[in-house]
MDAnalysis code that builds the backbone (N, CA, C; Angstrom):
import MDAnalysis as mda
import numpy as np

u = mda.Universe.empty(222, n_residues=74, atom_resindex=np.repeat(np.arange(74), 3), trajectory=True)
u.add_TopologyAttr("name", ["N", "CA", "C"] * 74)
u.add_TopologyAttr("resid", np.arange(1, 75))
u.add_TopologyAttr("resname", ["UNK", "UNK", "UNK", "UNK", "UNK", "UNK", "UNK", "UNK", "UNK", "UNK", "UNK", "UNK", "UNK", "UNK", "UNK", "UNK", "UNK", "UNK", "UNK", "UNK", "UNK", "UNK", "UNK", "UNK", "UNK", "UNK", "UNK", "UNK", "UNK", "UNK", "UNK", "UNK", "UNK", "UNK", "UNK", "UNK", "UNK", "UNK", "UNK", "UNK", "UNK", "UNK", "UNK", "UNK", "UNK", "UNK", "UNK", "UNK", "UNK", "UNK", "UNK", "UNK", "UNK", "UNK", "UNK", "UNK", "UNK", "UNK", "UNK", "UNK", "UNK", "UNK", "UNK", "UNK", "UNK", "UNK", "UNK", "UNK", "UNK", "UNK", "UNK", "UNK", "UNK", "UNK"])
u.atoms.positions = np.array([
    [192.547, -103.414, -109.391],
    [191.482, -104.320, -109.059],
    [190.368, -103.520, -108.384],
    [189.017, -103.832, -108.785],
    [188.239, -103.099, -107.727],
    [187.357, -103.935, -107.195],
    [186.449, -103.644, -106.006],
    [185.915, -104.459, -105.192],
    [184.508, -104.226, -104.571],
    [183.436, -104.689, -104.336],
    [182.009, -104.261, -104.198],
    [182.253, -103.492, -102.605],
    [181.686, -101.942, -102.191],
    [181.602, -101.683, -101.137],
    [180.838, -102.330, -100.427],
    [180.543, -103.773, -99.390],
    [179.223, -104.366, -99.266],
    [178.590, -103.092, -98.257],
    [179.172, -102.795, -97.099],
    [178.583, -101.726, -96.234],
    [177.682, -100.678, -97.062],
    [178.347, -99.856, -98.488],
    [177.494, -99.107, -99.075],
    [176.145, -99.885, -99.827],
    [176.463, -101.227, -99.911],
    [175.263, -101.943, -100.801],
    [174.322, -102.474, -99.525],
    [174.780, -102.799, -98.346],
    [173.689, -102.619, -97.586],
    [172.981, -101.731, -97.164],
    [173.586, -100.221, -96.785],
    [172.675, -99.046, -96.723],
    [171.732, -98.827, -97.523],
    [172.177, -99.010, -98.763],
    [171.536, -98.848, -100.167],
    [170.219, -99.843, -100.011],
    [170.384, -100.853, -99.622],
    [169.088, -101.855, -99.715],
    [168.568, -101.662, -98.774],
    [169.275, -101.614, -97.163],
    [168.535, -100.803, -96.495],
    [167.074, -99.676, -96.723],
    [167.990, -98.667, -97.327],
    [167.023, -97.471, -97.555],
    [166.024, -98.180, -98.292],
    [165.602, -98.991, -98.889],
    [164.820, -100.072, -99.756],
    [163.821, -100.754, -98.834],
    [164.172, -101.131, -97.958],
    [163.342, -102.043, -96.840],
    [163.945, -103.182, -96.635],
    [165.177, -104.121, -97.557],
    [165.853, -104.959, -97.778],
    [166.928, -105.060, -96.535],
    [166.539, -105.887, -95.570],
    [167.561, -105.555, -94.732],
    [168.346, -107.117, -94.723],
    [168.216, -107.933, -95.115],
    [168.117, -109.677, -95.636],
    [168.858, -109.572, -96.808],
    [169.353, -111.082, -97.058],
    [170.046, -111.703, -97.766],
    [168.823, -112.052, -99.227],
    [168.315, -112.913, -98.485],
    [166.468, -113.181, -98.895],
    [165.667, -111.811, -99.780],
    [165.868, -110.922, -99.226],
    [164.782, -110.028, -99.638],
    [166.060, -109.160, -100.942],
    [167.224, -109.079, -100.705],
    [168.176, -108.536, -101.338],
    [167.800, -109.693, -102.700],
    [168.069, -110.967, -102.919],
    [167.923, -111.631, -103.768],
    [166.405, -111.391, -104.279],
    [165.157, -111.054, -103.696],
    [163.994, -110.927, -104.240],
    [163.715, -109.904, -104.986],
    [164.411, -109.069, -104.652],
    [164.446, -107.828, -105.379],
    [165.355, -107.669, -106.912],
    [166.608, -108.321, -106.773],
    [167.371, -108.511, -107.871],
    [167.607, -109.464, -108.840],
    [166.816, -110.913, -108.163],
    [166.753, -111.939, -109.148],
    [168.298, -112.727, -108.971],
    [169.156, -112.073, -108.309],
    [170.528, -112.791, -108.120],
    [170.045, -114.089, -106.877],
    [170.720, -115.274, -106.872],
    [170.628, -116.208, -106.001],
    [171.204, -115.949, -104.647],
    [169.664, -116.368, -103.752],
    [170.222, -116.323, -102.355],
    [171.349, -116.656, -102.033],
    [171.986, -117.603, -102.186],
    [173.209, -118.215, -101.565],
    [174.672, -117.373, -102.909],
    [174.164, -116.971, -103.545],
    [175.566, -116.002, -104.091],
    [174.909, -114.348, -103.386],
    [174.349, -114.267, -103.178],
    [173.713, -113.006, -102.310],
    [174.469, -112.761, -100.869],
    [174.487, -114.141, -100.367],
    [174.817, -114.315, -99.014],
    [176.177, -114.063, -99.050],
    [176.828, -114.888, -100.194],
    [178.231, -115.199, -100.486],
    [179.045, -113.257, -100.616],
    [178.352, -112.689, -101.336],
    [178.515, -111.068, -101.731],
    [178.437, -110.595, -100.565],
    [177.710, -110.492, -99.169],
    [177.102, -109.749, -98.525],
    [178.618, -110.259, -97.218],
    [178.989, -111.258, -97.376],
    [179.956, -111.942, -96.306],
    [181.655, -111.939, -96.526],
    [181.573, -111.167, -98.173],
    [182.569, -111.068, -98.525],
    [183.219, -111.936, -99.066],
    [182.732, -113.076, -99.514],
    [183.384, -114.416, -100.033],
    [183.770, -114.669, -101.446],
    [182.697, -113.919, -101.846],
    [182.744, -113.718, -103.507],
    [182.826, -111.693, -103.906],
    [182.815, -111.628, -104.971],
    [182.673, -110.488, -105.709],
    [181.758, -110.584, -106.707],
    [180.626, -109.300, -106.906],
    [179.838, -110.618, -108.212],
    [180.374, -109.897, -109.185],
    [180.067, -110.908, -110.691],
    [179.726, -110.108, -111.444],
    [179.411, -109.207, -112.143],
    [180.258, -108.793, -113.245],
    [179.161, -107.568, -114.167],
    [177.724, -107.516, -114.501],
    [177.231, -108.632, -114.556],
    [175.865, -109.079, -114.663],
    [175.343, -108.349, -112.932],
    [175.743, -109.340, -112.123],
    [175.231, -109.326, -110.902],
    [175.130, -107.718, -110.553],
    [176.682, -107.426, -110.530],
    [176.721, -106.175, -109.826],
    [175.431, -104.759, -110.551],
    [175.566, -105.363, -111.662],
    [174.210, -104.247, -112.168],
    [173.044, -104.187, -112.028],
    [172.328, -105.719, -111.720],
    [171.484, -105.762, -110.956],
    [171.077, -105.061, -110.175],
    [172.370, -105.454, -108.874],
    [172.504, -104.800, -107.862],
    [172.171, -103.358, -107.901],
    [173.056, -102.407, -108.612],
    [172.847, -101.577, -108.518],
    [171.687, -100.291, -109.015],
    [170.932, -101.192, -110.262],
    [170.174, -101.138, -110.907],
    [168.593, -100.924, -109.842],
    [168.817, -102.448, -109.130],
    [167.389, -102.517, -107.853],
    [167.783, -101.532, -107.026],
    [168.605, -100.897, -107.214],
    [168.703, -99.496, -105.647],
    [168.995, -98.498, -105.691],
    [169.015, -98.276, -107.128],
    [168.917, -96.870, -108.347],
    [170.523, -96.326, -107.719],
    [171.624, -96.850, -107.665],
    [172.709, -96.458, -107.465],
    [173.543, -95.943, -108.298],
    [174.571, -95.293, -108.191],
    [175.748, -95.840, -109.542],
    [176.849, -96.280, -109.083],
    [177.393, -97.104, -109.658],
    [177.891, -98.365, -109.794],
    [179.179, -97.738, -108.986],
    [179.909, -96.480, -109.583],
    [180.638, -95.949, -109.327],
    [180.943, -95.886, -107.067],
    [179.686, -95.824, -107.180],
    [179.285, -95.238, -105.455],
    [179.610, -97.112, -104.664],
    [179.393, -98.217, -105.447],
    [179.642, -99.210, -104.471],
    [180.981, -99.815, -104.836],
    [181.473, -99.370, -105.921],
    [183.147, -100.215, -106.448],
    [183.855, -99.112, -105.655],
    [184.812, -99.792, -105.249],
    [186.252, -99.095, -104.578],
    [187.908, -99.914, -105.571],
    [188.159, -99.181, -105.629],
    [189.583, -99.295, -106.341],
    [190.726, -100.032, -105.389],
    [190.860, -101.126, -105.428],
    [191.725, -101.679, -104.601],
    [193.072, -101.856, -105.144],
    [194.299, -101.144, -104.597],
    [195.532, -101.229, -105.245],
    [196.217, -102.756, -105.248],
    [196.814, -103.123, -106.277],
    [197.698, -104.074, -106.562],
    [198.887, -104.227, -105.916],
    [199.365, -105.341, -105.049],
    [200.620, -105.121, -104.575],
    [201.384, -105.799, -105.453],
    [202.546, -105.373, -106.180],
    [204.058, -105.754, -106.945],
    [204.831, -106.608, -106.198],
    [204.723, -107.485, -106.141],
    [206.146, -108.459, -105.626],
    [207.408, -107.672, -106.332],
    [208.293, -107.721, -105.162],
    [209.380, -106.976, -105.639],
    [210.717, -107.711, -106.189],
])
């Protein structure tokens, strides 16, 4: 499973001037309130979304997904 770094996607918008939920959505066209939802950890976005994302902050994609291991019920 992998999972959006939000800390690295805020630096990232940071360095942008984007320090907001608001201004993060103005820049990417993704909706404030799924913006908010991403930024608080509630949701995960999208393949759509996440490219956005990473797209408005000239990232690679690689630099904000983290690989989260699966736990096996035993």
């Amino acid at each position: 499973m992998f999972r959006l770094d939000v800390e690295k996607l805020r630096e990232a918008a940071a360095a942008h001037g984007d320090h907001t939920g608001g201004k993060i959505s103005r820049r990417t066209g993704i909706a404030e309130s799924s913006v908010y939802r991403i930024l608080n950890g509630e949701t995960q976005p999208d393949l759509n979304s996440a490219m956005r994302l990473v797209e408005a902050y000239d990232i690679d994609l690689r630099q904000v997904i983290q690989r989260v291991p699966i736990e096996v019920a035993a």
